[in-house]
C-alpha positions as CSV (number, residue, x, y, z in Angstrom):
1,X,10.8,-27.1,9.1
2,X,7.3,-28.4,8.3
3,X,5.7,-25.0,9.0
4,X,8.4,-22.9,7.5
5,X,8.1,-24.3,4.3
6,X,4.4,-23.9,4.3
7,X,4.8,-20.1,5.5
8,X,7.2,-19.3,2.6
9,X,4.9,-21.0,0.1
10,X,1.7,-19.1,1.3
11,X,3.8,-16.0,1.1
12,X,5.0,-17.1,-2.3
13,X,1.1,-17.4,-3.5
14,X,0.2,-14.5,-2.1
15,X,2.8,-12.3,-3.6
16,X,2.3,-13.8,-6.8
17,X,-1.2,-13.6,-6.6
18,X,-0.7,-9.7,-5.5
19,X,1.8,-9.3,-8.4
20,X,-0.6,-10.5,-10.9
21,X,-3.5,-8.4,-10.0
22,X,-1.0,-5.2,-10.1
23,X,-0.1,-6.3,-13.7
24,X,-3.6,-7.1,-14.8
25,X,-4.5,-3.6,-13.3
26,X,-1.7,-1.6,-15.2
27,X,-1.9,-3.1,-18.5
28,X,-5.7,-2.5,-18.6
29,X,-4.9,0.8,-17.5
30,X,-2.0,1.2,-20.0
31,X,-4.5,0.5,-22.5
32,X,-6.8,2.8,-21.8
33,X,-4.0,5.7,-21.8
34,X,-2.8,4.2,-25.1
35,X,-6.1,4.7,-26.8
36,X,-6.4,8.3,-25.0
37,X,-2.7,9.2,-26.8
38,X,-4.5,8.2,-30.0
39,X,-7.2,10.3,-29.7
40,X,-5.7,13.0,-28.2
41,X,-3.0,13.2,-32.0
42,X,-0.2,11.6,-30.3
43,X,2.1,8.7,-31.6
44,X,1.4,5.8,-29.3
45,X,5.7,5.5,-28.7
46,X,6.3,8.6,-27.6
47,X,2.8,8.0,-24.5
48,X,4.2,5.6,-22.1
49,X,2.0,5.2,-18.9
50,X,5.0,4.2,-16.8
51,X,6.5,8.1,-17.7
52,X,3.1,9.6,-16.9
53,X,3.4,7.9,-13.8
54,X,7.0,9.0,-12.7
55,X,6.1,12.5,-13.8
56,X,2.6,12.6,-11.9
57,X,5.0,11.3,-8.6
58,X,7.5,14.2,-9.6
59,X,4.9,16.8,-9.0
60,X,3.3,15.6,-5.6
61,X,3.6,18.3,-3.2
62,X,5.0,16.4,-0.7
63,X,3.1,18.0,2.4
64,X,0.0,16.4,1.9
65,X,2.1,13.1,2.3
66,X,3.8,14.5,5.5
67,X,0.3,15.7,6.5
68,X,-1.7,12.3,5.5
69,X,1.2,10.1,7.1
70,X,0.6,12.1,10.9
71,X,-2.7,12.0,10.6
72,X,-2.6,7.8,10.0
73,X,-0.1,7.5,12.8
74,X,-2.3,9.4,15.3
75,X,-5.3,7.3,14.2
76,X,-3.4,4.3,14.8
77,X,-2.1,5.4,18.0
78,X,-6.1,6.2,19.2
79,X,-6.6,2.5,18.5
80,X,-3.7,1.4,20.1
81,X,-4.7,3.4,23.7
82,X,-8.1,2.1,23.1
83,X,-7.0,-1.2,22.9
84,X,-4.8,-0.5,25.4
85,X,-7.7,0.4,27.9
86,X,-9.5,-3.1,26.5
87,X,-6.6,-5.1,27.9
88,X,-5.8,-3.2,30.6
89,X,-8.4,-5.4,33.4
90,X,-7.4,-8.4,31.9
91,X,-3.3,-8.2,31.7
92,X,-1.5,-7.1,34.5
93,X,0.5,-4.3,32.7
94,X,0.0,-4.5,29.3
95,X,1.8,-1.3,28.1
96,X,0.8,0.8,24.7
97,X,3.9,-0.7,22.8
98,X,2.1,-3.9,23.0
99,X,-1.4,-2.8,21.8
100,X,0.6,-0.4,18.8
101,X,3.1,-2.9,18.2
102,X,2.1,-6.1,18.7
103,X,4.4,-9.1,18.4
């Protein structure tokens, strides 16, 4: 009981320390796009950072995603056999699974 309290508070830090630096990070950025509106003749209500966002994510070409997330799983599988090969002399049979998905 001991430790699972102390995992869910760690996470609970953690996530709230992670939550904070995302806000910190958007409003300075939010900022910074607010003054840009102003200068560029715009009224600061109709330049919202969360729309440029949603619109940037709207016109992703959605390959480059497909292609980026192969080429992370194949790098991660080339780890995984080399780890693989690392554990290999010391555990009987240690299987890729275990070196790409480790429990």
């Amino acid at each position: 009981m001991k430790s699972r309290l102390g995992n869910l508070l760690r996470f609970t830090i953690y996530l709230s320390i992670g939550l904070g630096i995302l806000y910190l990070v958007y409003d300075n950025q939010n900022t910074a796009y607010q003054a840009k509106c102003i200068l560029d003749g715009k009224q600061p209500g109709e330049c919202q950072l969360i729309t440029k966002i949603i619109q940037d994510f709207t016109q992703v070409h959605w390959q480059w995603i497909v292609v980026i997330m192969f080429l992370f799983l194949l790098s991660n599988l080339s780890r995984a056999v080399r780890w693989h090969m690392l554990l290999e002399p010391r555990v009987s049979n240690p299987g890729l699974s275990t070196a790409f998905l480790p429990s």
